[in-house]
C-alpha positions in Angstrom: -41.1 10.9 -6.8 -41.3 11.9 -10.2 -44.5 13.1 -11.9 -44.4 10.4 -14.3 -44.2 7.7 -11.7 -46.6 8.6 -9.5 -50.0 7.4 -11.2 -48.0 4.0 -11.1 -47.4 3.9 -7.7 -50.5 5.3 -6.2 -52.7 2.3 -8.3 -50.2 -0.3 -6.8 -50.6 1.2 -3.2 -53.8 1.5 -3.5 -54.1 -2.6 -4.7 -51.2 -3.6 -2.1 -53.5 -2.0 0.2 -56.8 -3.4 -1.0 -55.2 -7.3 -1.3 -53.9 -7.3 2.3 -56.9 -8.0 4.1 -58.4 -10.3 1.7 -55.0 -12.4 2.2 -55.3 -12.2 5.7 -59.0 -13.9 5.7 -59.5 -15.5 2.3 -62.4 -17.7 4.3 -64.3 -14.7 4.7 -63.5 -12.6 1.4 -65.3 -15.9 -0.4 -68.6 -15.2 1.6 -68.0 -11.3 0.2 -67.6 -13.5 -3.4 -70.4 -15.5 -3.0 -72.3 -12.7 -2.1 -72.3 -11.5 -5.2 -74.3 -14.0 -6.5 -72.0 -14.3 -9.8 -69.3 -17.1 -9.7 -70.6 -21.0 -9.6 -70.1 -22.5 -6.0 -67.1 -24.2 -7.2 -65.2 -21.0 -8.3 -65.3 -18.5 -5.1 -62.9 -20.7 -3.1 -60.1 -20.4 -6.1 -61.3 -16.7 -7.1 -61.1 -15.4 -2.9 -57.1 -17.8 -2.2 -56.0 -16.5 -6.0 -57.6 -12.9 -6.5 -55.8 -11.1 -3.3 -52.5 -12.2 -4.3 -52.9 -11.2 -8.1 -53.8 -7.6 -6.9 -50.3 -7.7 -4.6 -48.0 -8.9 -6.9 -49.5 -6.3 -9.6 -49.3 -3.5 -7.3 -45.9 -4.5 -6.0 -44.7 -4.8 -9.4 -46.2 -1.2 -9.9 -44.1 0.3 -7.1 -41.3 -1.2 -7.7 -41.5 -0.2 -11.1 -40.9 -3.4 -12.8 -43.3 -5.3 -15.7 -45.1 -2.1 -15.7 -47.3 -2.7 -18.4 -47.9 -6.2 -17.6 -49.4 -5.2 -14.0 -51.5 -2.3 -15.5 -53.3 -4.4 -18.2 -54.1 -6.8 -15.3 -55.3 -4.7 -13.0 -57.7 -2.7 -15.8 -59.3 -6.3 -16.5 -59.7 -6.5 -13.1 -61.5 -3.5 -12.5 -63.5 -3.7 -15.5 -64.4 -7.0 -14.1 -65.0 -5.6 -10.4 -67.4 -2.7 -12.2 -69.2 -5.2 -14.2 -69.9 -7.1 -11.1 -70.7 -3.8 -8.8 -73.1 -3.0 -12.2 -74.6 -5.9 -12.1 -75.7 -6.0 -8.4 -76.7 -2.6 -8.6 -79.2 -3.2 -11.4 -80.8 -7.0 -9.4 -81.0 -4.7 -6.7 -78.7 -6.6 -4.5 -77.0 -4.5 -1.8 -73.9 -6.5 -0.7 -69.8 -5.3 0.9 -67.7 -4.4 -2.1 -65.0 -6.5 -0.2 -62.7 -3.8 -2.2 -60.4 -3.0 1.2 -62.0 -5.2 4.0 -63.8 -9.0 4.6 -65.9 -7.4 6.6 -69.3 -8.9 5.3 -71.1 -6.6 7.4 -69.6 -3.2 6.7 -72.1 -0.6 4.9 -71.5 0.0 0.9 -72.3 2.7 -1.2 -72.0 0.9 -4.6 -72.3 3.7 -6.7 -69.6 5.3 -5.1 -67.4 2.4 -5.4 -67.8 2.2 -9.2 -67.2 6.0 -9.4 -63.7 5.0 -7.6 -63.2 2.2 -9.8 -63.3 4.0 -12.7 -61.2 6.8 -11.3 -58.3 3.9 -10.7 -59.2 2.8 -14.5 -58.0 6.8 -15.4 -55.0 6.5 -12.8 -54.3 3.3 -14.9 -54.3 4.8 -18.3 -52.2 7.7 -16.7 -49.7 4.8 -16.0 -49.4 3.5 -19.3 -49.6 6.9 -21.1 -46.6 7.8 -19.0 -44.9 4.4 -19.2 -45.2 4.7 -23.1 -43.9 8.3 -23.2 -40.8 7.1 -21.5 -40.1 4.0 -23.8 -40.4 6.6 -27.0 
């Protein structure tokens, strides 16, 4: 793999990754949604069946190199988005599953951690496009 490549692939693996079991279970990744106490009733069903497959295609599109700044610029929104809603909980005080990488409702979080690593993937991202634009020049 070239150096250039790899940020792009490692954030579309790691999304690939993190859609799989959301797709697998939307039922249940719309309880982690509604969890969050963000989205209107009528929104987490849409949000749970459309988010997992967003976050696929992007990374796909990542790894197989293809639409490259497209995917990255959708998958920043996204994670500003996910750290805006991680922030938010964090400040109500509201301890719920990220839902990042499993529906398990259940399974312990450590929110601060999780927007630490979302911002890490916002770097890995801006790696991506840095070395997608160096290549285009």
């Amino acid at each position: 793999m070239e150096f250039r490549s790899w940020p792009r692939t490692i954030l579309g693996i790691v999304f690939i990754v993190a859609s799989l079991d959301k797709i697998a279970d939307p039922l249940a990744f719309a309880e982690i949604i509604k969890n969050y106490q963000i989205l209107p009733e009528i929104m987490v069903g849409p949000v749970a069946f459309f988010l997992p497959w967003l976050e696929f295609v992007c990374g796909a599109m990542l790894v197989c190199g293809i639409f490259i700044d497209t995917a990255v610029v959708i998958l920043v929104a996204m994670l500003l988005v996910f750290i805006a809603a991680l922030s938010a909980n964090l400040y109500r005080g509201i301890d719920v599953a990220c839902g990042c990488f499993s529906t398990d409702a259940s399974s312990a979080s450590d929110m601060q951690m999780t927007v630490v690593r979302d911002v890490v993937l916002l770097l890995i991202a801006g790696l991506a496009l840095k070395f997608r634009r160096s290549e285009i020049i």
